[in-house]
C-alpha positions as CSV (number, residue, x, y, z in Angstrom):
1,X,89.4,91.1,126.1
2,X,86.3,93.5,125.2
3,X,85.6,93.6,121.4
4,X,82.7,95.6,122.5
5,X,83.3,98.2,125.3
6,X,80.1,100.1,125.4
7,X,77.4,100.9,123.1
8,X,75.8,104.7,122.8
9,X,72.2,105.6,122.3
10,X,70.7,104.3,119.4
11,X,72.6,100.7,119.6
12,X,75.7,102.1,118.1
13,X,78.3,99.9,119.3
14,X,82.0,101.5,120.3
15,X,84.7,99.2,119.5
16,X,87.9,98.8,121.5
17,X,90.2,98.7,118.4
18,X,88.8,101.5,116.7
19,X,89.1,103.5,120.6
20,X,92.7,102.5,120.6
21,X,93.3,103.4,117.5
22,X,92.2,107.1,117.8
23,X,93.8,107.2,121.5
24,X,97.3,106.3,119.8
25,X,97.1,108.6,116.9
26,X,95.9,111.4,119.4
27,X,98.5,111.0,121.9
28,X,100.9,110.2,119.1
29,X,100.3,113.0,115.9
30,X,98.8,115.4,118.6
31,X,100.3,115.3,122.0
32,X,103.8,114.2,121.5
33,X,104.6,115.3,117.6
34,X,104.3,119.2,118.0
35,X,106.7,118.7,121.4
36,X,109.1,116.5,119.5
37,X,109.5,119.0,116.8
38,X,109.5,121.8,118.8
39,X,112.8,120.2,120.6
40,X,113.8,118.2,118.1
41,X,112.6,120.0,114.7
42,X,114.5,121.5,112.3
43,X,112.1,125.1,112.7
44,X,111.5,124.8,116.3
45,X,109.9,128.1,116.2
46,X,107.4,127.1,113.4
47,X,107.6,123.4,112.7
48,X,104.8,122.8,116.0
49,X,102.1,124.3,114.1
50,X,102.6,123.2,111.1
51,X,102.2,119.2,112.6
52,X,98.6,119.8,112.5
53,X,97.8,119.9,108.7
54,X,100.4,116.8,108.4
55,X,98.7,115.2,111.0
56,X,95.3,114.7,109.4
57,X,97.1,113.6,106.2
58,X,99.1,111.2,108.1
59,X,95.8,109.9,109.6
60,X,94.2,109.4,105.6
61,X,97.2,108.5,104.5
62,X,97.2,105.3,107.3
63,X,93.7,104.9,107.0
64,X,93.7,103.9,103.1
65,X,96.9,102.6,103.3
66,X,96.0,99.8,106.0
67,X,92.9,98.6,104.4
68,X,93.9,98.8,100.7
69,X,96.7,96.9,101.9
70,X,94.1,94.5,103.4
71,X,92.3,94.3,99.9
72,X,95.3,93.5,98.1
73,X,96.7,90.6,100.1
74,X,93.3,89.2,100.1
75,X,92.8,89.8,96.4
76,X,96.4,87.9,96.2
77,X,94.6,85.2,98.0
78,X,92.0,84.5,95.4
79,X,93.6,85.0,92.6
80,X,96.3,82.0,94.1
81,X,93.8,79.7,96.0
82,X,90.4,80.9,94.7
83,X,87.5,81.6,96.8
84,X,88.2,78.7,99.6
85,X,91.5,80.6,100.1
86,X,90.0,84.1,100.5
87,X,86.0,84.5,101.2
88,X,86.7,88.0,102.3
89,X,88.5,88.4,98.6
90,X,85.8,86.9,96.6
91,X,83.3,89.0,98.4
92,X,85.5,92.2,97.5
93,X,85.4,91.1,93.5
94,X,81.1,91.4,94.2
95,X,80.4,93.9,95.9
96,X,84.2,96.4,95.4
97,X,82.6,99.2,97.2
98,X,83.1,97.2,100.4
99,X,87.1,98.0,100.1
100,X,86.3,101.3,102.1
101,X,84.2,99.5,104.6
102,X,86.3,100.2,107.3
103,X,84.2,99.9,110.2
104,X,84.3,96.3,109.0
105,X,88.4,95.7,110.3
106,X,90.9,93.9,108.3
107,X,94.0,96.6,108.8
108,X,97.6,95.9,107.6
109,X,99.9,97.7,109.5
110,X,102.3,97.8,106.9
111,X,100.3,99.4,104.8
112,X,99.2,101.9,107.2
113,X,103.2,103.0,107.6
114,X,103.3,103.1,103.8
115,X,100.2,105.3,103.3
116,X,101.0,107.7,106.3
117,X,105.0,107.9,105.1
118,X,103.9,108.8,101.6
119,X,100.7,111.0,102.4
120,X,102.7,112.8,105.4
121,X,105.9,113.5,103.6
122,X,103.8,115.1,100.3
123,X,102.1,116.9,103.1
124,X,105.4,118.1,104.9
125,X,107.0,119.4,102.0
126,X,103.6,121.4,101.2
127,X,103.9,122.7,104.8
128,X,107.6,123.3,104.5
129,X,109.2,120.9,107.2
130,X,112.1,119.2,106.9
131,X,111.2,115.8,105.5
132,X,114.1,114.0,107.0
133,X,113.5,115.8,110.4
134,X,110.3,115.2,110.0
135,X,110.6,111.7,110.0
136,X,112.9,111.4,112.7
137,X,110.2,113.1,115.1
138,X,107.3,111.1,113.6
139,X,108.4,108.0,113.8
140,X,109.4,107.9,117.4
141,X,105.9,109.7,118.0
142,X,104.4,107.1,115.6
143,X,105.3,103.7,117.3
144,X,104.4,104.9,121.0
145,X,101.4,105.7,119.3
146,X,101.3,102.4,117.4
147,X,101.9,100.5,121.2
148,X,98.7,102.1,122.9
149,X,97.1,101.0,119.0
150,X,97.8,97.5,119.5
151,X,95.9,96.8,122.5
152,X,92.9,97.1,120.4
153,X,94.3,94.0,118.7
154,X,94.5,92.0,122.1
155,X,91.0,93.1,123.1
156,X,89.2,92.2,119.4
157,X,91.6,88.9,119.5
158,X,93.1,90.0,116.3
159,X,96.7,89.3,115.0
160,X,97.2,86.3,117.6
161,X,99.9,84.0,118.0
162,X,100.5,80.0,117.6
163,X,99.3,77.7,120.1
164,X,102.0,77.6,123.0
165,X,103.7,74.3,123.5
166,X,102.3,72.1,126.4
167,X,105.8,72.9,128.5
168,X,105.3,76.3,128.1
169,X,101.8,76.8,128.9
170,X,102.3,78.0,132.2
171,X,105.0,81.2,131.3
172,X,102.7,84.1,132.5
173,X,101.4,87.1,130.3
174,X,102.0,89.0,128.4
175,X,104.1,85.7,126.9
176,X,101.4,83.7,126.7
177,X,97.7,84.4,126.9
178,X,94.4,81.9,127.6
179,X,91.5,82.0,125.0
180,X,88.6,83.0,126.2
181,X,85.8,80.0,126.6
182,X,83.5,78.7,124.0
183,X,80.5,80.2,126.0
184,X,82.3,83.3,125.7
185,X,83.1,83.4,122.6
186,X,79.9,82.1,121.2
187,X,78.4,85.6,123.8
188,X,80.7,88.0,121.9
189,X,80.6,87.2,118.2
190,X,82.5,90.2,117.6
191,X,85.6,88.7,118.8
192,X,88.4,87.9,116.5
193,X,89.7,84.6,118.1
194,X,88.5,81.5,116.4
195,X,86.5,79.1,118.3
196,X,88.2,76.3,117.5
197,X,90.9,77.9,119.9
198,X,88.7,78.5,122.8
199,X,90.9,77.5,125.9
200,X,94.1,77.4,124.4
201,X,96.9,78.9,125.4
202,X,98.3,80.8,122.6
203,X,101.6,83.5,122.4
204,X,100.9,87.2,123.4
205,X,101.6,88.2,120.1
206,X,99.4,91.1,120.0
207,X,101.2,92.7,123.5
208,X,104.7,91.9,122.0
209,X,104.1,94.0,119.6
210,X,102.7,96.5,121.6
211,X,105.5,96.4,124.0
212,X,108.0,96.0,120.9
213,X,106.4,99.1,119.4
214,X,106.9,101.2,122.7
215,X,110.7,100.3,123.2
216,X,111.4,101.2,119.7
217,X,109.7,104.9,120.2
218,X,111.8,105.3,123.1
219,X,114.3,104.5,121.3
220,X,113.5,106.6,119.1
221,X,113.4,109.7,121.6
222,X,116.5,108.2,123.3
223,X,118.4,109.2,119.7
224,X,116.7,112.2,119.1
225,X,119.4,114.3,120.7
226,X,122.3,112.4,119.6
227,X,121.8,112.0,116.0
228,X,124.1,112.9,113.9
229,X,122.2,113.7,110.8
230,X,118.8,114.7,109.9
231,X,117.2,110.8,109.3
232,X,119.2,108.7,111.2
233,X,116.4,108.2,113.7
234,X,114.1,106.8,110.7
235,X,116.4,105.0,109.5
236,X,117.5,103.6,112.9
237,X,113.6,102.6,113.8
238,X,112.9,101.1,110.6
239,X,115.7,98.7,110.4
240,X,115.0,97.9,114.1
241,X,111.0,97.3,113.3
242,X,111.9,95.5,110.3
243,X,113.7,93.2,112.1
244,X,111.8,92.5,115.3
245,X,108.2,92.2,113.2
246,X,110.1,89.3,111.3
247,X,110.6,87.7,114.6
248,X,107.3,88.0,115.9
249,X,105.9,87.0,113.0
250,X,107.4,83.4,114.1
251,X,105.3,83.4,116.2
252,X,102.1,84.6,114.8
253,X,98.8,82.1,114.6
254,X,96.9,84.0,112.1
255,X,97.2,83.1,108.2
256,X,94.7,85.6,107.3
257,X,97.7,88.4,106.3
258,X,98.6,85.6,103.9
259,X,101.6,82.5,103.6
260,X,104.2,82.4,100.7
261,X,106.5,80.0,99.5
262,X,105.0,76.7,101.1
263,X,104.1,78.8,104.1
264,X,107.9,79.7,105.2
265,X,107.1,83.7,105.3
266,X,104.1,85.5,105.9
267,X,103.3,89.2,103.9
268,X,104.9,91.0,106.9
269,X,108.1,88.8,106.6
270,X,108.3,89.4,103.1
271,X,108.0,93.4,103.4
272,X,110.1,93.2,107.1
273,X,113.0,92.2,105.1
274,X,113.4,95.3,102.2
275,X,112.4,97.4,105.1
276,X,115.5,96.3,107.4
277,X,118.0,95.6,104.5
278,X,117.0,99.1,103.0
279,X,117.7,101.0,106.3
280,X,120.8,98.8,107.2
281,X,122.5,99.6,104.3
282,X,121.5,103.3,104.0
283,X,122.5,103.9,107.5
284,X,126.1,101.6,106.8
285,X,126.7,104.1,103.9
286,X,126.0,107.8,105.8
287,X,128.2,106.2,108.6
288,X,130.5,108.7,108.3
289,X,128.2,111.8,108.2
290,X,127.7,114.7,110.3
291,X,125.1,117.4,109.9
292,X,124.3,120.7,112.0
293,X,120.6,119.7,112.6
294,X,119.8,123.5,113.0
295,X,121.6,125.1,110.2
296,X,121.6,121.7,107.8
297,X,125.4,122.0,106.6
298,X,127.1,119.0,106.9
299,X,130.3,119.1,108.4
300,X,132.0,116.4,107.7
């Protein structure tokens, strides 16, 4: 776990979240995107270089979508528990500028879906791709991009999981992981593991969703070819996420995304479960439909 990796002339520090980050969305939006839709796309021929212009809209659209999602669930924190309930909120109501502070972390992923979804697809339609296709090929490309991503979280110590149970605090990683020491921790300040957890055994929450994220992309590229109608991959991945994030989040140590209802769900449960529903019952009602993916008339 490296926070830190290197730093570059000057001081200026290079951060291994913010490195995984831009290695996911490059290998995801730029290597494997314009492939998938050249296969896969419903304008083989012209659909690859037209993923450019979406990409970087993609890439502002999850940008402003993960931290403004950030800034509201703290916000919803203050305005529920007050300032002892969110610092990082009361410190937004001061000084509001600080809500583009990026460089400062605090990402929601579900907001960073939401922002590149909606920015991406206004962006598609501009560059005329298929929206529905669009998706399809995206998403797969998205969440093997989102796996390489979510090492950063394991190496900053961000979105951890619950202290492991004495009887299981021998199951190897990626299950479980050991905290770092307090001398460590105290030596890297930049860390996002708490101290008070120095030494514990905690879930690998932060690989199982790296590992989760990668199975569904393949998954993703596993249907590709078999589909039967433009958006049945999107809809496919996004039940499946919506499902196995809710799970995880079981399992998840970190209250800073925010607890409802007595602490029974966390934000992600709550927006896991429209997600999964919505997509379960759109791809239960187009059970029956068949497209031609290169001519888009439907067939039966």
């Amino acid at each position: 776990m490296h926070p830190v990796l290197f730093e570059l002339p000057g001081g200026i520090p290079v951060r291994a979240f913010g490195l995984m980050v831009a290695l996911g969305f490059l290998v995801g939006a730029h290597l494997l995107w314009p492939r998938a839709l050249a296969e896969h796309g419903a304008d083989p021929a012209r659909d690859p270089h037209r993923a450019a212009a979406v990409s970087f809209w993609i890439l502002v659209g999850m940008l402003l979508g993960a931290r403004l999602g950030y800034v509201g669930v703290e916000l919803t924190r203050l305005a529920a528990g007050g300032a002892a309930a969110s610092p990082v909120g009361a410190r937004l109501v001061q000084a509001p500028w600080e809500a583009l502070y990026l460089w400062k972390g605090g990402m929601v992923m579900y907001g960073g879906l939401i922002g590149a979804v909606v920015a991406g697809a206004w962006s598609a339609r501009r560059q005329g791709l298929s929206l529905p296709s669009a998706l399809d090929t995206g998403l797969a490309c998205g969440f093997v991009g989102q796996a390489i991503g979510r090492v950063g979280c394991l190496m900053v110590g961000d979105d951890h999981g619950r202290v492991v149970p004495e009887a299981f605090e021998r199951l190897p990683f990626p299950v479980t992981l050991r905290v770092p020491s307090a001398a460590w921790l105290q030596a890297n300040p930049e860390s996002l593991f708490p101290h008070e957890l120095a030494g514990r055994v905690l879930w690998a929450t932060q690989t199982w969703m790296s590992i989760g994220a990668l199975a569904i992309g393949l998954c993703g590229f596993w249907l590709l070819p078999r589909r039967r109608y433009a958006g049945q991959v999107a809809l496919t991945l996004g039940l499946v996420y919506g499902l196995g994030r809710f799970a995880i989040e079981v399992f998840r140590g970190d209250e800073v995304r925010g607890l409802w209802f007595g602490g029974a769900l966390s934000t992600s449960q709550l927006l896991s479960i429209p997600l999964a529903v919505g997509c379960g019952a759109l791809l239960f009602a187009s059970r029956a439909r068949r497209e031609d993916l290169r001519r888009g008339e439907v067939r039966a």
